[in-house]
C-alpha positions, 0 to 999 in steps of 0.5 A, a space after each residue: 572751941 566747943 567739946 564733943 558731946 560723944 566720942 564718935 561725933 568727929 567720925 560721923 562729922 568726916 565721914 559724912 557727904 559734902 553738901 553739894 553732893 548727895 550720894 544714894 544708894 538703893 538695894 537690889 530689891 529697891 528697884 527690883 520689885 517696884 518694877 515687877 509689880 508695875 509690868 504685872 499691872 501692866 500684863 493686868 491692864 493690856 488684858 482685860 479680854 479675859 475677865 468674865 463678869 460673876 453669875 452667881 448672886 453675891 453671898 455679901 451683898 445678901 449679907 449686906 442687906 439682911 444687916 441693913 434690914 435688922 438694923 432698920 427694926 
């Protein structure tokens, strides 16, 4: 008969779950947020008339292109 190797290790033997049943819990939090954040995308999607579109020229793409022209000397 084998000797365990720490005290503790019959505990954790007993305490655990059968095979055939797996048990999960999950948080409050665990379910909550995933939800949240998928009807604040949903609310994104469902509105798109709202967007309006840059007018201004674009100060990275600017930057971008000044780079790309150093670099190419």
């Amino acid at each position: 008969m084998p000797v365990p190797a720490h005290p503790r290790s019959q505990v954790k033997a007993a305490s655990r779950p059968a095979a055939d049943r797996a048990e999960i819990r999950l948080s409050w939090w665990a379910v909550t947020l995933p939800a949240v954040a998928f009807a604040a995308l949903l609310l994104m999607i469902m509105s798109p008339g709202q967007a309006q579109a840059a007018t201004a020229d674009p100060a990275l793409g600017r930057l971008i292109e000044h780079t790309l022209h150093l670099l190419a000397r």
